[in-house]
N, C-alpha and C positions, 0 to 999 in steps of 0.2 A: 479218601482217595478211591476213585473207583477205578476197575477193570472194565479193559473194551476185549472182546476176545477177537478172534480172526472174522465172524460176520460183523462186526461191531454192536455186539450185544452188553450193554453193562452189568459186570457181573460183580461177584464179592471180590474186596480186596484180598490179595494176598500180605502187603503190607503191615507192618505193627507200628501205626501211625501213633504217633508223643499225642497224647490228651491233656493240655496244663491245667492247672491248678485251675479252681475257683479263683477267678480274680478281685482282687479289693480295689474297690474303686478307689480311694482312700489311699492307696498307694501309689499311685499317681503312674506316670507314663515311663520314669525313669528305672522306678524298679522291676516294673513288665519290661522296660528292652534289657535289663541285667540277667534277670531270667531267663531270657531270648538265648540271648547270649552264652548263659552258662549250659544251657541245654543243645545249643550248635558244637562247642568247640566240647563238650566233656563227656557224652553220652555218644552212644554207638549209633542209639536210632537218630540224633542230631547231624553227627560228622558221615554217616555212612548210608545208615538207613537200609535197605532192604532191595533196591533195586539193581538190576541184573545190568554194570556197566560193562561188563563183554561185549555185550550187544551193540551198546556202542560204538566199540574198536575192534568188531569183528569185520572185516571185508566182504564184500558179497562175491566170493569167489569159493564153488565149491573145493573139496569139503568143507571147509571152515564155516560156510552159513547153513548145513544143513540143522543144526541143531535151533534156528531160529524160523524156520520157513515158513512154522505154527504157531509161532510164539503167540501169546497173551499180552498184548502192549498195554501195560497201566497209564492210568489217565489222570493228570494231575490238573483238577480248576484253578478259577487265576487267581483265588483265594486261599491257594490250599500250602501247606508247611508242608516244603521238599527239605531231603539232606543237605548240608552246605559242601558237600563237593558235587551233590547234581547240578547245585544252585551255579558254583563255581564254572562246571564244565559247559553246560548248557548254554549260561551268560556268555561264556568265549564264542560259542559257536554261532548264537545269535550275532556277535557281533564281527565276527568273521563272516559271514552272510552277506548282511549289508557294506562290510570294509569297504568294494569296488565299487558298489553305487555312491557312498557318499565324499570319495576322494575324487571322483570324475569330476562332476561338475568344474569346480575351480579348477583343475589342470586346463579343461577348454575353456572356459570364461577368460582365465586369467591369462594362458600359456600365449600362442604363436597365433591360433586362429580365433582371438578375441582381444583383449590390452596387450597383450605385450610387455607384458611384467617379467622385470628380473627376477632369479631362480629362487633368490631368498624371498622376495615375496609372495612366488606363488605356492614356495616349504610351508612360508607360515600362515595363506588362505589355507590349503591344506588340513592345515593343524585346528586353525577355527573351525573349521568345515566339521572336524572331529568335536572338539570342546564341545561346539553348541549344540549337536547332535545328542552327547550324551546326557547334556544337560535339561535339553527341552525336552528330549524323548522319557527324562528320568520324571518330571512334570505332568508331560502327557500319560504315561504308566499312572502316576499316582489317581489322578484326576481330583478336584477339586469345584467347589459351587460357586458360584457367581453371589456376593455378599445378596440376600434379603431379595433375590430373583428365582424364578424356577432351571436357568442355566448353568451350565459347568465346563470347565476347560479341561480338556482333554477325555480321554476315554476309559481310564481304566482295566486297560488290557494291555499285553503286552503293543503296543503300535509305536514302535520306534518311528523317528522322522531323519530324513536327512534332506539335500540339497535337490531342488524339483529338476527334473531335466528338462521341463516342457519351455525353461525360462532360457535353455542356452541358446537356442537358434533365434531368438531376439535380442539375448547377448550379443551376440554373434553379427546380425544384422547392423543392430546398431553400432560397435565400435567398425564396423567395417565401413558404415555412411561417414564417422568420426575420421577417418582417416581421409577419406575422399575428398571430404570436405574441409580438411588442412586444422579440422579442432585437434587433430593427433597429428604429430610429426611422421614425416616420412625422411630419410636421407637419402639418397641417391635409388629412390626406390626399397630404400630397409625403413622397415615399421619402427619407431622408433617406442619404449615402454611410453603408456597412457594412461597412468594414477586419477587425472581428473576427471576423467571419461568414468572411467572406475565407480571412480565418487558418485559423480552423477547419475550412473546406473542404480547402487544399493541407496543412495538418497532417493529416488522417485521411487524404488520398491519400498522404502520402507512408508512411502505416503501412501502410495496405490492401492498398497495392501490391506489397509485401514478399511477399503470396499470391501474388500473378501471377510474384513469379521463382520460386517453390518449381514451380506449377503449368506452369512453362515446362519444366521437364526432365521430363516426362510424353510420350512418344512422342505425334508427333504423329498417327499414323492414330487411336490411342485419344483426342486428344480428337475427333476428326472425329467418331467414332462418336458422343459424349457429344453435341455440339453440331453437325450435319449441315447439310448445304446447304438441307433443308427447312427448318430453324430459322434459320441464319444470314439467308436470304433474307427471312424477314419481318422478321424486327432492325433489317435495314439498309433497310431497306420503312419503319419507323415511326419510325427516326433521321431516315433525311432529311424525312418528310412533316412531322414534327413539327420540325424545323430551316428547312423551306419557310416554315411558315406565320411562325416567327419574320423569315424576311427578305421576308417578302410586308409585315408590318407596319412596316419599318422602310422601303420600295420608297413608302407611300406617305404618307411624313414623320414615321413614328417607332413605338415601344412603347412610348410611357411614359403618362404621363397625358392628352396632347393627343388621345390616339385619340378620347376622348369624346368631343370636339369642345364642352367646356364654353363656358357663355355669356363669363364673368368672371374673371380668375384670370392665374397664371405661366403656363398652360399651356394660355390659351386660342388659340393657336396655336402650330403646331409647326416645331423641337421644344419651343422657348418664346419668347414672346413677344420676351426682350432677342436670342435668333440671328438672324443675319443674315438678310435678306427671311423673316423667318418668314410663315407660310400656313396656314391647315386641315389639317386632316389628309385626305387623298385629296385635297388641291388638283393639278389637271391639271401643275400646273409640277412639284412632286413626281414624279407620274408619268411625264412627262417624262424628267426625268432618267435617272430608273431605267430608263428602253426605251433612253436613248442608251447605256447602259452592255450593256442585252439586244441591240441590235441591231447594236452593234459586236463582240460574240461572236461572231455568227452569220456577218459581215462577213470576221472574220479567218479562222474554222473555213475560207470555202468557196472564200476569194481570197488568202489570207496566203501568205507564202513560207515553207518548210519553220522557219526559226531563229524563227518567231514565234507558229507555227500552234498548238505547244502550249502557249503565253505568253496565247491567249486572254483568257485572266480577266485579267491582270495588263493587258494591254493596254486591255480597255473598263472596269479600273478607272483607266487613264490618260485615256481620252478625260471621264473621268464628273468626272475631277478639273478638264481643261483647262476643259469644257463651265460646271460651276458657279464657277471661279473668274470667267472672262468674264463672270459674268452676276450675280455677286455672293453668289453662295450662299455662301464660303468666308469667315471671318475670320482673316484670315492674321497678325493679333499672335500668337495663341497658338502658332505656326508662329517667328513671330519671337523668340519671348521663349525657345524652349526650346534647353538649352541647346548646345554644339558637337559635345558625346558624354556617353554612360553607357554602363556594366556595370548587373549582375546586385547587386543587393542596396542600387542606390540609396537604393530603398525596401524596407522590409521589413512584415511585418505579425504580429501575434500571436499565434501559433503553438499551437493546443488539436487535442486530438482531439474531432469530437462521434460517439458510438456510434450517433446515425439515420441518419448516412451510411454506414455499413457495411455493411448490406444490398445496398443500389442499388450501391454500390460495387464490392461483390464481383459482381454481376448483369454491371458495364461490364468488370471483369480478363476475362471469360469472353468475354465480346462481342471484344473490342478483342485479344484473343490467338487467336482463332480468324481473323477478318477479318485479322490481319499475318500468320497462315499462309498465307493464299493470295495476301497480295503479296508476301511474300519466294519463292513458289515463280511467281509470275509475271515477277516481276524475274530469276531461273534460268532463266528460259524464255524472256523476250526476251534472256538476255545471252550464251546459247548453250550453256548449261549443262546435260548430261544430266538428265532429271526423269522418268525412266520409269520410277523408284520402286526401285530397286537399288542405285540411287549412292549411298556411303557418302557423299559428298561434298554432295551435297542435306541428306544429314540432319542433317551436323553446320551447316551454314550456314541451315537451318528452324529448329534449336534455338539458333543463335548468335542469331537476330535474334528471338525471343521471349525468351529470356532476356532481350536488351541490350534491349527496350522494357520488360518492368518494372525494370530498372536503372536506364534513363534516368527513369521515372517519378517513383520513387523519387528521385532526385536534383533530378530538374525540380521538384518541390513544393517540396524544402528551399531551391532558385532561385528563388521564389516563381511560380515557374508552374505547369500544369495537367498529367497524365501526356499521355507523347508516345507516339505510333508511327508505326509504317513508314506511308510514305505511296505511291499506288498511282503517282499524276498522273505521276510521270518515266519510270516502264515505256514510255508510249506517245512520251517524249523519244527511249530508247533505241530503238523499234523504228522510229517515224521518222528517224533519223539515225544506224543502225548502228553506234552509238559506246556499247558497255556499259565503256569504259576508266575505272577508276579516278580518274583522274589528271583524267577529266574532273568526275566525283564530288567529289573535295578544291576544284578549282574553285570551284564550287559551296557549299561551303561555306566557303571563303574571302566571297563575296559577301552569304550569309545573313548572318556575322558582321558585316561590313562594314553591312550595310543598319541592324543592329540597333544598332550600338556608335554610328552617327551619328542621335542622337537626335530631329535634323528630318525624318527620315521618318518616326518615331515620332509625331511631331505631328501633320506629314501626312495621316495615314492618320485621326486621331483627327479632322480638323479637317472634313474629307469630311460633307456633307451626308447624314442617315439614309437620305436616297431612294437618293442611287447606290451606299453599301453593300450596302442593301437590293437593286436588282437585281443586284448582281455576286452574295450571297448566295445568291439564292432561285434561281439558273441553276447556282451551285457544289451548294449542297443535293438539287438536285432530281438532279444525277448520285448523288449518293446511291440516292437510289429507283432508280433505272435498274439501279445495281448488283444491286441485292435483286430487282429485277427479271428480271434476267440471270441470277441463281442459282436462281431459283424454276423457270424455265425449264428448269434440268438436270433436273427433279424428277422421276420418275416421278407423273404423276396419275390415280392409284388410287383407291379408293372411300375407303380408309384415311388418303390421304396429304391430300385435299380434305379430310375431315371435321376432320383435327389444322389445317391451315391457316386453315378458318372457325370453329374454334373458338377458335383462339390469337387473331386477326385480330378477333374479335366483342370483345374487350375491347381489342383496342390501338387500334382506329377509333374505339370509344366515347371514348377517354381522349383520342385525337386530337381529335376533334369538342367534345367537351363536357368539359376537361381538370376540370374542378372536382365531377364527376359521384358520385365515390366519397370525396372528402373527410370531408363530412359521418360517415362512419359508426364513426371509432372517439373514444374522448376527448380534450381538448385541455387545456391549462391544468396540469396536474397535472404531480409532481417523482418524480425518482428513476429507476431504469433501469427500470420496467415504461412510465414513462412516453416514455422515451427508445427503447424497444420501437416504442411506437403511432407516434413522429415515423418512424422508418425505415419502417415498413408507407405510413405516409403518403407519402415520398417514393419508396417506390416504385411505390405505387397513382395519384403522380402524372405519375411517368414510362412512355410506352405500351410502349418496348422492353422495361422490364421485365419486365411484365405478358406482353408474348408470348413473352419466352423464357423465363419459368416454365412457364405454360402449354404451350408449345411440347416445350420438355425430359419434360415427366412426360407429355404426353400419346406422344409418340415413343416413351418407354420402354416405357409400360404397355400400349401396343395390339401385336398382333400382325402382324406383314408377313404381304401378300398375297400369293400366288402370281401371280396374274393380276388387272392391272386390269379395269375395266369400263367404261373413254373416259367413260361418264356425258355431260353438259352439258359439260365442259372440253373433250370431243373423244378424240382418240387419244394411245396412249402416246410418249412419250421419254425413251429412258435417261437414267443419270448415272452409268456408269460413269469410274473414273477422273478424276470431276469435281471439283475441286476450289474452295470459295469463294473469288473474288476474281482468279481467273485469269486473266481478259481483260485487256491488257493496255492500262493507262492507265484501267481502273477506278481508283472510289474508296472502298477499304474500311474506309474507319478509325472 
């Protein structure tokens, strides 16, 4: 174990790191993990070890962090034997981190502004969301070879995976044609739930996906070229803006019908008139909520103690949960009634391919493999790992962790969930708390599994009032933008590089603003694949990232690089050499 001190110099350990034994081959594998074992739970340096957990559950509020201002932060590689309560604590925290990103996804795919799934079925997507999470992310950690090839699945570092969000606004898209188009029931204008739509969604990921592992063994500089930081940055620009606006509506008491604020009806308050203290939709109490959930983010970020300060989200979606049980917003039967656990395939649903989604589909493989390029190479670079572009060893663990995300993809659909990838959020675990060790990683997903197989956190999380989803949401989303933000910023801007960006940018704003704007213009009703052509154009003339990384791509290829910019209105230049998207660590690129 080494020492980073405050310039980040590595220095000697202060730790008295366990040395074992000579190993006998001849002993085989059974009696090294007994050993393991007996040296975690019965030894001091095993169960406790040497490291300073104050630090951990110190608050950053003077005095009580003075004594750490200088501190010497130890640095654990991701091969290296930690104690089994850092192991323990760390693991939690990692997966308290990612909690809010990987239970999103299914609440919007499955909830009000996508099928329309009963509560208990979207408890137990929920719950898978969890299971497969820990299970593939426990996979990807390990990493493994491709039998009698030079390839390997996954990464070998801590690179948890959960549910991609770049996939919900063509969720979204498409169960909303679904309905229009009378494949999903509607009653008297109420949505009615749409399981086969469902199906048909995670059936055509789990075929489409099948591109994304081919398109994974593609050196990675070559897809850089193909899909650039100019491009990725607006992507992730009109993922999150268009993911915002969906938890801005849910922040102030729903998406579904109540928004109207009809006179008469199920839904004439939200989210319907039989939920608990139902209200208006923007009624203050609503709003409400949703700030106590924004404003205990901000609370943790500036005063939290290092084991909580990346736990943020998970944190003010703890206080948003305490705040509306107290006060009545929560109906806690449905909480009561579910059951003690579930797996994966409780529920299952009816498995079609539809060919509209394969377009937009193929649009998210490119998006969402480009975006895990630059957290599997951000998670290399907080975890200590040479990345100056030479190391054989970077290359084979950038291509293990694009491979193992359309693997997992693939597999996640036929688990009836959504494709997963690498997630960014633990990057900034690992550089806060110098521990890129493995061992902390399986942790970790021991707890995901754990969170998901006990099926009343699945309710839980279901049972939460639209408002404080909605702010936990709309504050996770919007790091989105930040990211696209941050990569746009590598950009050189050039006369060339501005005109590709307000050109891609003038239809993904429009589609943002006024999502129904381009609908109207091809035909609807009619059968057969010319027709099932027009649905895919539609959904992805209804999705904005689409639309700007089409745009985006053809116009990058077709123009010619400048020699010299011209600052223009933007100002002066800055490189992007060597820049890679998603680098920052504890972005979120997915």
């Amino acid at each position: 174990m080494a020492v980073i001190d405050v310039d980040e110099h590595i220095t000697k350990s202060p730790v008295a790191s366990y040395v074992p034994a000579e190993k006998n081959v001849e002993q085989g594998w059974f009696i090294d993990a007994w050993e393991e074992i007996k040296f975690l739970f019965t030894t001091r340096e095993g169960l406790l070890g040497n490291y300073d957990y104050a630090w951990l559950l110190t608050p950053d509020i003077p005095p009580f962090n003075r004594k750490y201002k200088d501190r010497v932060k130890p640095f654990y590689g991701i091969d290296e034997r930690i104690p089994l309560l850092l192991t323990v604590l760390l693991g939690l925290q990692h997966s308290l981190a990612m909690m809010g990103g990987v239970v999103t996804p299914p609440l919007l795919i499955a909830g009000a502004s996508g099928a329309n799934l009963d509560a208990d079925t979207i408890s137990y997507l929920v719950s898978a969301s969890l299971i497969l999470s820990g299970i593939f992310s426990f996979f990807q950690i390990m990493r493994f070879k491709i039998f009698n090839t030079g390839f390997y699945i996954g990464t070998g570092m801590i690179s948890v995976v959960g549910e991609a969000f770049a996939v919900v606004p063509i969720a979204q898209a498409y169960f909303s044609r679904q309905y229009e188009d009378g494949e999903c029931l509607s009653v008297h204008g109420v949505k009615q739930p749409c399981p086969k739509a469902y199906g048909s969604f995670i059936g055509t990921v789990a075929v489409v996906m099948l591109f994304q592992i081919l398109i994974s063994l593609i050196k990675p500089r070559t897809l850089m070229k193909i899909f650039p930081n100019l491009v990725t940055g607006m992507v992730l620009l009109c993922i999150g803006g268009g993911l915002a606006g969906s938890g801005v509506k849910s922040w102030a008491g729903g998406s579904g019908p109540c928004m109207a604020r009809p006179e008469t009806g199920f839904f004439k308050l939200c989210p319907n008139i039989k939920a608990p203290e139902p209200r208006p939709w923007g009624d203050p109490s609503f709003i409400g909520l949703g700030f106590a959930v924004y404003v205990t983010i901000l609370l943790v970020e500036l005063f939290g103690a290092p084991l909580i300060r990346n736990c943020s989200v998970a944190v003010g979606l703890l206080v948003g949960a305490v705040i509306s049980t107290a006060t009545g917003f929560i109906d806690t039967r449905s909480i009561t009634a579910a059951p003690a656990g579930t797996f994966v395939w409780v529920k299952t649903f009816p498995l079609s391919v539809d060919g509209s989604l394969v377009l937009p589909l193929l649009a998210c493989c490119v998006t969402t493999l480009v975006s895990c390029l630059g957290d599997v190479i951000a998670t290399a670079e907080v975890s200590g790992i040479d990345i100056d572009g030479t190391s054989s060893d970077l290359d084979t663990r950038v291509q293990g962790g694009l491979t193992a995300d359309g693997v997992w993809s693939v597999l996640a659909a036929l688990g009836t969930s959504t494709p997963l990838v690498c997630f960014a959020q633990n990057n900034g675990v690992i550089a806060l708390t110098g521990c890129a060790s493995r061992r902390a990683g399986y942790a970790c997903c021991f707890f995901m599994l754990l969170a998901g197989i006990a099926s009343k956190f699945g309710a839980s999380i279901v049972a939460l009032p639209p408002s404080v989803i909605g702010g936990m949401t709309t504050f996770l989303f919007t790091t989105i933008v930040v990211s696209g933000l941050r990569i746009l910023s590598t950009v050189t801007w050039n006369r060339r590089n501005r005109f590709i960006v307000t050109a891609a940018l003038t239809l993904g704003l429009a589609d943002l603003i006024v999502p129904n704007w381009l609908v109207h213009l091809l035909p609807t009703g009619g059968k057969g694949s010319l027709q099932g052509f027009y649905d895919g154009i539609s959904v992805v003339i209804r999705t904005a990232y689409c639309l700007v990384a089409i745009v985006g791509v053809l116009l990058n290829w077709i123009m010619p690089e400048e020699n010299v910019g011209d600052g223009g209105f933007l100002g002066g230049e800055t490189g992007n050499k060597g820049v890679v998207a998603g680098t920052e660590p504890g972005s979120k690129t997915d």
